[in-house]
C-alpha positions as CSV (number, residue, x, y, z in Angstrom):
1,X,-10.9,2.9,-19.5
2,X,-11.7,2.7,-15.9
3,X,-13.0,-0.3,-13.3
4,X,-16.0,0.0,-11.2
5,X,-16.7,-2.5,-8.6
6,X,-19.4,-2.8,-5.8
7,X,-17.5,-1.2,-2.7
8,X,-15.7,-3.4,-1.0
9,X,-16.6,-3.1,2.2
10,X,-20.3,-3.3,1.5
11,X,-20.2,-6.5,-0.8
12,X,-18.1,-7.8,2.1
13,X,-21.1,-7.5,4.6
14,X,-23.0,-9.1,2.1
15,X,-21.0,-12.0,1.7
16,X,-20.1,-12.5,4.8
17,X,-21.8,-10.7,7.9
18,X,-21.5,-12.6,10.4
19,X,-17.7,-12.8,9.8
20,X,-15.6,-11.6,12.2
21,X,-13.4,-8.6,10.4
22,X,-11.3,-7.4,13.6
23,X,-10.2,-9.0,16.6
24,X,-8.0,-7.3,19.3
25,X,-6.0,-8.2,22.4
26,X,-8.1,-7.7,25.0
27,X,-11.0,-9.7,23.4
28,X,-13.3,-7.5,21.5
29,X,-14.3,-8.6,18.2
30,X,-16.3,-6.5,15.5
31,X,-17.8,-8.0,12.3
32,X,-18.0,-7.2,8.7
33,X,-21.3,-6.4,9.0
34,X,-20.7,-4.3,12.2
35,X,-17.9,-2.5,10.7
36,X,-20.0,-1.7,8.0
37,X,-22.6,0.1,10.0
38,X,-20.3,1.7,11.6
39,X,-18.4,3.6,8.7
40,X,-21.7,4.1,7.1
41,X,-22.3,5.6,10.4
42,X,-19.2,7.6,10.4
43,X,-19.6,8.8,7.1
44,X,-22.9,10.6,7.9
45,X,-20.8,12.3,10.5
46,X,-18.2,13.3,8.8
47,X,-21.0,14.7,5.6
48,X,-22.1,17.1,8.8
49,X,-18.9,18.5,9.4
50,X,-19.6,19.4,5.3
51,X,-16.7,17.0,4.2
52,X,-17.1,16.0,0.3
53,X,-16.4,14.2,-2.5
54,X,-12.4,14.7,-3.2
55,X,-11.7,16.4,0.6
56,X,-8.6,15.5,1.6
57,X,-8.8,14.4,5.5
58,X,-5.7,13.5,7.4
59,X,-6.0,11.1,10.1
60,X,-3.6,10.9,13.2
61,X,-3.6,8.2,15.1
62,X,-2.6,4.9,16.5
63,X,-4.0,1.4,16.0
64,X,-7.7,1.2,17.1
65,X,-10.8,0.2,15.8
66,X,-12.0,3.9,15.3
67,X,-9.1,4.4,12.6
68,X,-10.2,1.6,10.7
69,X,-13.9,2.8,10.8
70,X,-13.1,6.6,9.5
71,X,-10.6,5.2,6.9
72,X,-13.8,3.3,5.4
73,X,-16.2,6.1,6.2
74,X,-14.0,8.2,3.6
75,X,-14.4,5.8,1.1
76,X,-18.0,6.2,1.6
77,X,-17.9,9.8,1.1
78,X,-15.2,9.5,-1.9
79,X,-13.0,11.5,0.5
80,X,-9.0,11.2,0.2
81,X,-7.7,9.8,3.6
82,X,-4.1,11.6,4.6
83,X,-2.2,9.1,7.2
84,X,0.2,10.9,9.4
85,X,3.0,9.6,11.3
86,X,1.8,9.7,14.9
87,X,5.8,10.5,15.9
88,X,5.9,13.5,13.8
89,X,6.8,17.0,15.7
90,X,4.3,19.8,15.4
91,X,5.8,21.7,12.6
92,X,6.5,18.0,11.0
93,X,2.7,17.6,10.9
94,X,1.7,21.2,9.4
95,X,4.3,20.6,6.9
96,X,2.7,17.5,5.8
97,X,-1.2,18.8,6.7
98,X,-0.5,22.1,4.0
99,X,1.4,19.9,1.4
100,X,-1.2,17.5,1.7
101,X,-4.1,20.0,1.3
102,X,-5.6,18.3,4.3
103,X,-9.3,20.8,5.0
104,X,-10.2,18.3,8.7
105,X,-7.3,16.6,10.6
106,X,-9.1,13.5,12.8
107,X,-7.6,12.5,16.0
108,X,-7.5,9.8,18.9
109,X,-7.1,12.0,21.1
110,X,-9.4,14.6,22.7
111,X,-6.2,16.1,24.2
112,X,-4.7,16.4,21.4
113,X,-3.0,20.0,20.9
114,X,-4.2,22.0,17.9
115,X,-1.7,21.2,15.1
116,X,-2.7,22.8,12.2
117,X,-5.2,26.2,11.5
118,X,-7.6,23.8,9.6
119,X,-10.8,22.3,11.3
120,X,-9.5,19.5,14.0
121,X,-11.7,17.0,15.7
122,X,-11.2,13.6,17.7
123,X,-12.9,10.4,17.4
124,X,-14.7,10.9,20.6
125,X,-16.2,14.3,19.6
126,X,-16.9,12.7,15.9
127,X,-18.8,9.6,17.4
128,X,-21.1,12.4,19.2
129,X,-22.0,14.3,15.9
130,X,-25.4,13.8,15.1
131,X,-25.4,11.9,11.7
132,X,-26.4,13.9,8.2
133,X,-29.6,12.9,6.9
134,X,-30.1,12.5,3.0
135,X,-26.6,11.9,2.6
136,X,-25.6,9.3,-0.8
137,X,-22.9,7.3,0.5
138,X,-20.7,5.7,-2.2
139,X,-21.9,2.0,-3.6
140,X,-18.9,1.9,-6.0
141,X,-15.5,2.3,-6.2
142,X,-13.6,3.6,-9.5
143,X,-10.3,1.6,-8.8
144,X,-8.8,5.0,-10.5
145,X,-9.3,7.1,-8.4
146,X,-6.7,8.0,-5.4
147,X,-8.4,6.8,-1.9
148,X,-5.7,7.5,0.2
149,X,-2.3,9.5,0.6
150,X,0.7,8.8,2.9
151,X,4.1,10.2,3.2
152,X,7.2,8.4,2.4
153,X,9.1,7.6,5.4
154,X,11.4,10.1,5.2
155,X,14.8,8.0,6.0
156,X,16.4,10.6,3.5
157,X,15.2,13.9,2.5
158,X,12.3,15.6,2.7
159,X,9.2,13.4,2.6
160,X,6.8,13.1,-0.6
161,X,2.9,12.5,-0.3
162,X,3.2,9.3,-1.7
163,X,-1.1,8.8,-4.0
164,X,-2.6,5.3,-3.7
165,X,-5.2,4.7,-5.9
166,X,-8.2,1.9,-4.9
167,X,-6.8,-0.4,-7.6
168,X,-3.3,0.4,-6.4
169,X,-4.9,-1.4,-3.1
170,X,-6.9,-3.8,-4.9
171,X,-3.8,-5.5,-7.4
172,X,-1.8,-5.2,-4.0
173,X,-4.3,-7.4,-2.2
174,X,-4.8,-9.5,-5.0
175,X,-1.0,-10.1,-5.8
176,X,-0.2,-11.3,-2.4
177,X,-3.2,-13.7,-2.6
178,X,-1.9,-15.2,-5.8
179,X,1.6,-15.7,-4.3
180,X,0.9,-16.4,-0.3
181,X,-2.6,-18.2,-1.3
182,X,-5.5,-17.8,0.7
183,X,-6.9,-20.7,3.4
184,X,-10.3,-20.6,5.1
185,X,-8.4,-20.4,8.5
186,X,-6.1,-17.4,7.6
187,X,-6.2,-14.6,10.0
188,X,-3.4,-12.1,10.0
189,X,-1.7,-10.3,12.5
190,X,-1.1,-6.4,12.1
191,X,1.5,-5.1,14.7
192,X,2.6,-2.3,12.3
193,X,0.8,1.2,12.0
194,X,-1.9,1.2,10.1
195,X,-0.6,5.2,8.6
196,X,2.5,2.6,7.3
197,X,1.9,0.7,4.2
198,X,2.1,-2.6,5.2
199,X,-0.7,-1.9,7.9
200,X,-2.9,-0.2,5.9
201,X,-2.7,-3.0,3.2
202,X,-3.7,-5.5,5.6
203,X,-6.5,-3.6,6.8
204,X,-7.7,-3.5,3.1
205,X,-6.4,-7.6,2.2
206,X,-9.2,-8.0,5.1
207,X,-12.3,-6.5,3.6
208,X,-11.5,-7.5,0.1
209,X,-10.3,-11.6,1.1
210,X,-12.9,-11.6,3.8
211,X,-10.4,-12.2,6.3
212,X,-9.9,-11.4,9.9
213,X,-7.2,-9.3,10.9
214,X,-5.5,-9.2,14.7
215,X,-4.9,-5.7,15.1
216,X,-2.4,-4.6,18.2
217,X,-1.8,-1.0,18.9
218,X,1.5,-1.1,18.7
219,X,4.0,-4.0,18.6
220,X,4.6,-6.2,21.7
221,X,6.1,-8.9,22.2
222,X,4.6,-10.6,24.5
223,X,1.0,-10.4,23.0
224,X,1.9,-11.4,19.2
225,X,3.7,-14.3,21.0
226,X,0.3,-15.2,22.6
227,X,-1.6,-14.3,19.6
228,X,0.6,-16.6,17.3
229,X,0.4,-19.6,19.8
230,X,-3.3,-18.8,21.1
231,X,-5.7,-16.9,18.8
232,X,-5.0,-19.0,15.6
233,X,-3.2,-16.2,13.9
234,X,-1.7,-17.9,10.8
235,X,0.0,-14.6,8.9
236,X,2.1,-11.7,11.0
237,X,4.1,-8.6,9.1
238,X,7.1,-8.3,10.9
239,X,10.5,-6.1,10.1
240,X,13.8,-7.6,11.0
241,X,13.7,-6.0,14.8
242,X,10.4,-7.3,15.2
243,X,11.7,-11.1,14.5
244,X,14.7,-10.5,16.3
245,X,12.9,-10.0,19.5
246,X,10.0,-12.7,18.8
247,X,12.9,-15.1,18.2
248,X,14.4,-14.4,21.6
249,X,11.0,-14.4,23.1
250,X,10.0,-17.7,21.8
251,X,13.1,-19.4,23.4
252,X,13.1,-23.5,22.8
253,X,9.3,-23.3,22.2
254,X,8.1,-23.9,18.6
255,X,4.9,-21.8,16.7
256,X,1.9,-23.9,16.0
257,X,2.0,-25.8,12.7
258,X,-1.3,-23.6,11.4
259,X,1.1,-20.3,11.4
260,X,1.9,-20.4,8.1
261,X,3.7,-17.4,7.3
262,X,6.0,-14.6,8.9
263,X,6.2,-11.5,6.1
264,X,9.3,-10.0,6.7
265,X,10.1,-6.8,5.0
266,X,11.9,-3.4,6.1
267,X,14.8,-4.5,4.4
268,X,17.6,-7.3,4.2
269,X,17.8,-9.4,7.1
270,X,21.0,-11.0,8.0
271,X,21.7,-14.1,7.0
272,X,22.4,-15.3,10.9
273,X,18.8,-14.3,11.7
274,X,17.2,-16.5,8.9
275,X,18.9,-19.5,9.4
276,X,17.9,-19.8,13.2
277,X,14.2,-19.4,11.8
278,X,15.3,-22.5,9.3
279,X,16.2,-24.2,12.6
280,X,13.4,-23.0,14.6
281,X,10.8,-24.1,11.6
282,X,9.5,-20.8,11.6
283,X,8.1,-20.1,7.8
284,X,9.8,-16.5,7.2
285,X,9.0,-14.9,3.7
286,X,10.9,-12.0,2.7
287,X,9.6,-9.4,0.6
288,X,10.6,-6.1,-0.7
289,X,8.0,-3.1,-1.3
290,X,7.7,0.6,-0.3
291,X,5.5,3.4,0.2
292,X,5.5,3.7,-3.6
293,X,4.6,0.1,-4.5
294,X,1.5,0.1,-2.0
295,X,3.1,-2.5,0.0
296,X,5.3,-5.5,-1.2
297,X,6.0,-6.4,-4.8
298,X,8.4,-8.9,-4.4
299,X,7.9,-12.0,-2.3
300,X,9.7,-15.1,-1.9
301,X,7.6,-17.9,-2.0
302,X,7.3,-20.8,0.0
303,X,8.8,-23.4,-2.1
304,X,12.0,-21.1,-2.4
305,X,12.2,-19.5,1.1
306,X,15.6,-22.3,2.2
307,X,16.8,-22.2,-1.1
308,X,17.3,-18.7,-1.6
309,X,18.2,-17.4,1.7
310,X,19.3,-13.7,1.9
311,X,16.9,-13.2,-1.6
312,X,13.2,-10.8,-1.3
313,X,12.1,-13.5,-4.0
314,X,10.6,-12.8,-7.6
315,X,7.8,-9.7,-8.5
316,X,4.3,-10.6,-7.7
317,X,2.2,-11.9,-10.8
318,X,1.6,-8.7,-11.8
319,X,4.6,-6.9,-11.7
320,X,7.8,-5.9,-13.4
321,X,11.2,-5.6,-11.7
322,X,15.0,-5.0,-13.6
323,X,18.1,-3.8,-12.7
324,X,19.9,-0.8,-14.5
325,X,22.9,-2.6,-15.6
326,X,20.7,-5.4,-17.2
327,X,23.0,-7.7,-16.3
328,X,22.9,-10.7,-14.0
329,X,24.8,-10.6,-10.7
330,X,25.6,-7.2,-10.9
331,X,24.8,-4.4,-8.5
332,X,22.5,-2.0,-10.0
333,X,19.2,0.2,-8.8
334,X,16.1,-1.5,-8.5
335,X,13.1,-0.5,-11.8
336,X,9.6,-1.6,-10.8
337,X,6.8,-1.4,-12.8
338,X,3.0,-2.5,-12.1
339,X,-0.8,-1.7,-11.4
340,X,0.3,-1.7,-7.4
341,X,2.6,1.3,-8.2
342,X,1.7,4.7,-7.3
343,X,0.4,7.1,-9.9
344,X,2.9,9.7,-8.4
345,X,3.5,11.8,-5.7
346,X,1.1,14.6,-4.9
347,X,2.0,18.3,-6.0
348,X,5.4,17.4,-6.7
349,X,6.3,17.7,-10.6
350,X,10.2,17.7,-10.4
351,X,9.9,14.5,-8.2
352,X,7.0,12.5,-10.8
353,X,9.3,13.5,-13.9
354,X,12.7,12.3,-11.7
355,X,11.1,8.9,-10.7
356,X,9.1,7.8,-13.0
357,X,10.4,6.9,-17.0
358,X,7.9,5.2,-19.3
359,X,5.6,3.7,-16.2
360,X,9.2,2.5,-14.3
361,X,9.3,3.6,-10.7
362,X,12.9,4.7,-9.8
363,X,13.4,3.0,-6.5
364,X,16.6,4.8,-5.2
365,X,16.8,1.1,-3.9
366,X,19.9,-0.8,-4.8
367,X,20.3,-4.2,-5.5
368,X,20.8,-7.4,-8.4
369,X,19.4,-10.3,-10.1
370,X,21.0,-13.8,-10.0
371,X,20.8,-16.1,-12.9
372,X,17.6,-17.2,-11.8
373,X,15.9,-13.6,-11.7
374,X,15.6,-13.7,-7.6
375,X,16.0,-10.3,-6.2
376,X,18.6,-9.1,-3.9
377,X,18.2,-6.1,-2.0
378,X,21.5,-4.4,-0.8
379,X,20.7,-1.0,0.0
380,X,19.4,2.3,-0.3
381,X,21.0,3.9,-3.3
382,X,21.5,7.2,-0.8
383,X,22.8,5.4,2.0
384,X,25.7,4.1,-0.4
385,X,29.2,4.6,1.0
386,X,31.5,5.4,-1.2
387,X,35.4,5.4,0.7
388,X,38.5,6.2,-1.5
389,X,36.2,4.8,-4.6
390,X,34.9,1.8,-3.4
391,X,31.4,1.0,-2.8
392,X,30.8,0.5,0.5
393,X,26.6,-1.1,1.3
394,X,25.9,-0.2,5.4
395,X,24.0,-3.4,5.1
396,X,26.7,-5.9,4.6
397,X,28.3,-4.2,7.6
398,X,25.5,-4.2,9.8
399,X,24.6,-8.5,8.5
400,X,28.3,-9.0,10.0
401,X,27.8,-7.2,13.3
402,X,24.9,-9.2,13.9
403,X,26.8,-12.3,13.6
404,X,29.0,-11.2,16.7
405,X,27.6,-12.8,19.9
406,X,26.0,-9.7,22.4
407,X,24.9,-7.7,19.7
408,X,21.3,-7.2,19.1
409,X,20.9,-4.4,16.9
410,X,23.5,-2.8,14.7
411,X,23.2,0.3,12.8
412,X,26.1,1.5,9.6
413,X,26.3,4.8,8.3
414,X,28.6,7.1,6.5
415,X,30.9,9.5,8.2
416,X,33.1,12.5,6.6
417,X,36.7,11.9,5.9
418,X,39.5,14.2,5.0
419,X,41.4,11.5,3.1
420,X,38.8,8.6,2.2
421,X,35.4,11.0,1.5
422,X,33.6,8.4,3.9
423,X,34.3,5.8,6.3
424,X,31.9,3.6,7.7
425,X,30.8,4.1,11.5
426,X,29.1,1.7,13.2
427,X,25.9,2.3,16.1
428,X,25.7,-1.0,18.2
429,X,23.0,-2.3,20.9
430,X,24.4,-5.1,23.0
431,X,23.3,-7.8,25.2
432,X,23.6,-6.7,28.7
433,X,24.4,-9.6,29.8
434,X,27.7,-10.2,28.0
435,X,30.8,-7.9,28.0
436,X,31.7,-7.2,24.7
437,X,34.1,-4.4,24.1
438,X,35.4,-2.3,20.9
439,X,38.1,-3.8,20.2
440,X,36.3,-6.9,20.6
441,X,33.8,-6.0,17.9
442,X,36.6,-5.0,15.4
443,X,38.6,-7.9,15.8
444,X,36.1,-9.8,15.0
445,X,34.9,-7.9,12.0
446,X,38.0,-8.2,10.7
447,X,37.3,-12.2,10.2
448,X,34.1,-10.7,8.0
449,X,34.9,-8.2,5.9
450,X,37.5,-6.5,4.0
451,X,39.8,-4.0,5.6
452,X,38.2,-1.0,3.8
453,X,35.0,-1.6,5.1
454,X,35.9,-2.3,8.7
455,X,34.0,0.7,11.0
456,X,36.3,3.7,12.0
457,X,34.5,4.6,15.0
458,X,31.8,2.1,17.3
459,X,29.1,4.0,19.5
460,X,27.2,1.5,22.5
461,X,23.4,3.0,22.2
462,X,21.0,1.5,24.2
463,X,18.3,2.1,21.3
464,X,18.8,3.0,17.5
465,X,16.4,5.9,16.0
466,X,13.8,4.2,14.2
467,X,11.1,5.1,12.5
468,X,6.8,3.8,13.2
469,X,7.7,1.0,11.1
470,X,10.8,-0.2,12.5
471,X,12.8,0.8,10.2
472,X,16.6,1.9,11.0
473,X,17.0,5.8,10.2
474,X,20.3,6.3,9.1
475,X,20.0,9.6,8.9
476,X,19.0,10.0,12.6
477,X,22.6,8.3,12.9
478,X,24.4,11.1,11.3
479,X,22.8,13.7,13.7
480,X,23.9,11.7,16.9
481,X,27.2,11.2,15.8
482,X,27.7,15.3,15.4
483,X,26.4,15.5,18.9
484,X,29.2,13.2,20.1
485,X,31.7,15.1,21.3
């Protein structure tokens, strides 16, 4: 049996027209009702470019208030929105465009080289189409059918178009209210991509809540810091490098008391890191989601955060989450399981039989339960080291590099070894403003961690390869290290 319900955009501007939906930086604002028109506007646009019900149309782009319009104006025309990676090559983006089935690609950019041999067009030369007339724009939306596509990140192997359905979006907007709550004031900051997950699910959590979102173009330090402390933002998603940097940005000063919440997700954070927010009275919730899950799944909520430090919290209401040893305390991977979960990936039958087993996602994620059934993420299953026979998790390694005064940003991988399989090698970003040496680094590992895990080799970067989200690309790792001579 399906759900229908009014679409969500429109009811919004009904309920609320005069609300504002975006704010940016530099001051403009745009309400519900305004961003209405305007996808309604768009829509017509795209109906005279002869896109249709079930088109698949990719969008490339940063952060801007155009993206958000054209995402909606697909909804309107029951049109599949592909999100690609703005810092894909070329050839990345054809790859995606033909195993997407993509028939219009959208742009920012005018400029933008031709990357594909189907029909291209930019925002600019969109908003000058003259609009379709007698065009039926969509008043519903069947929560099952798929509304957008994205890819999965692609921090190992070859990426999968990862299907959202509406209701996918909907019980993801819906679980996060039931857990985070919603207040009158809330207005929530979006520094990540909206072609990520956790952008795009804000976006949405603001039409369907009613709620205003901040939306920068990219992250920046200094204007979330200014947003947080001056535009009454009172939620911001954030990964770990994100935090690092507010933190350091933020100095002695403390966050107003109406910010409420920092999501952090992109994996574990190090223990160090959390415990100066504890100090700092900075309300940091961690969560665990993916691509797959249509954003988080598992939250830790307020009245846990200091008690369970290091933990991604229990599954939203919704949700199901085990480990495959069943056991407590013991290291296992990560089985989720609820109406935020993605109906599959797109073309890609070996990959829908693999991951999926009686409506359990197979996370490749890896982590255990305590007695309590709070979650703890250790790592990705493929990142796994495994040296002489022992287990080795990058992300232990990388908690305890952290902890070492000058380094900022740490990054653990697995390297071939003629007598071990693996060792552990370690990519490190220090302060410049403090010496700190190898041998410094490993002597001081040594107080951390067993000998087995101790890094064989340390590389000084002065960046790690990250992905749009933030996250650490361990893969990226493996290529720089060949290159090292």
């Amino acid at each position: 049996m399906t759900t229908v319900i009014p679409h969500w955009l429109t009811k919004q501007e009904n309920l609320s027209p005069n609300e504002i939906a975006i704010e940016l930086p530099d001051g403009t604002m745009l309400t519900f009702q305004q961003l209405a028109n305007n996808s309604r506007q768009k829509a017509k646009q795209l109906a005279a470019l002869h896109v249709k019900k079930g088109d698949h149309i990719a969008i490339l782009s940063a952060n801007c208030v155009d993206m958000a319009e054209t995402i909606h104006a697909c909804s309107y025309m029951e049109a599949v929105v592909v999100l690609l990676n703005t810092r894909l090559t070329a050839t990345e983006c054809r790859q995606q465009i033909e195993d997407a089935n993509v028939t219009l690609v959208i742009t920012e950019d005018t400029k933008q080289e031709k990357i594909s041999d189907v029909q291209q067009i930019s925002y600019a030369e969109l908003n000058d189409l003259p609009a379709a007339k007698d065009i039926k724009l969509a008043e519903e939306i069947d929560l099952s059918n798929v509304f957008t596509m994205m890819f999965t990140s692609g921090t190992t192997g070859f990426p999968k178009a990862v299907q959202h359905t509406y209701g996918n979006h909907w019980w993801s907007a819906t679980s996060s209210a039931l857990n985070l709550g919603l207040h009158r004031d809330d207005k929530w900051l979006i520094p990540l991509p909206l072609f990520h997950v956790s952008g795009l699910s804000t976006m949405l959590k603001s039409v369907i809540y009613g709620m205003p979102i901040y939306l920068m173009e990219k992250f920046d330090v200094h204007l979330i810091h200014d947003a947080i402390m001056n535009k009454k933002v009172t939620i911001a998603s954030v990964v770990t490098v994100m935090l690092q940097r507010l933190l350091k940005y933020l100095g002695d000063e403390r966050y107003p008391e109406a910010f409420r919440c920092m999501l952090l997700g992109g994996g574990p954070a190090p223990e160090s890191l959390l415990l100066e927010t504890k100090e700092k009275l900075i309300p940091v919730f961690q969560s665990y989601g993916m691509t797959e899950t249509a954003s988080q799944i598992v939250t830790l909520s307020p009245r846990d955060a200091l008690e369970k430090i290091g933990s991604a919290g229990k599954p939203l209401f919704p949700a199901q989450l085990k480990i495959s040893t069943n056991q407590p305390n013991e290291i296992g991977e990560i089985l989720v399981k609820g109406p935020m979960v993605t109906p599959g990936y797109y073309r890609r039958k070996d990959a829908n039989e693999k991951s999926f087993n009686e409506g359990w996602l197979s996370t490749g994620d890896i982590g255990y339960l305590d007695e309590e059934g709070f979650l703890y993420v250790v790592d990705r299953r493929s990142d796994l080291i495994i040296s002489g026979g022992e287990n080795i998790y990058p992300s232990e390694i990388e908690n305890a590099l952290l902890q070492i005064k000058g380094i900022q940003e740490a990054g653990v991988t697995g390297w071939q070894h003629r007598e071990w399989g693996e060792v552990p090698i370690a990519f490190i970003v220090a302060n410049q403003d403090i010496d700190i040496t190898k041998e410094f680094v490993h002597t001081s590992l040594k107080e951390r961690l067993a000998s087995y895990k101790l890094p064989k080799e340390y590389h000084f970067m002065d960046q790690l390869p990250r992905n749009a989200a933030n996250k650490l690309v361990r893969h990226e790792l493996k290529r720089i290290r060949k290159e090292i001579k």
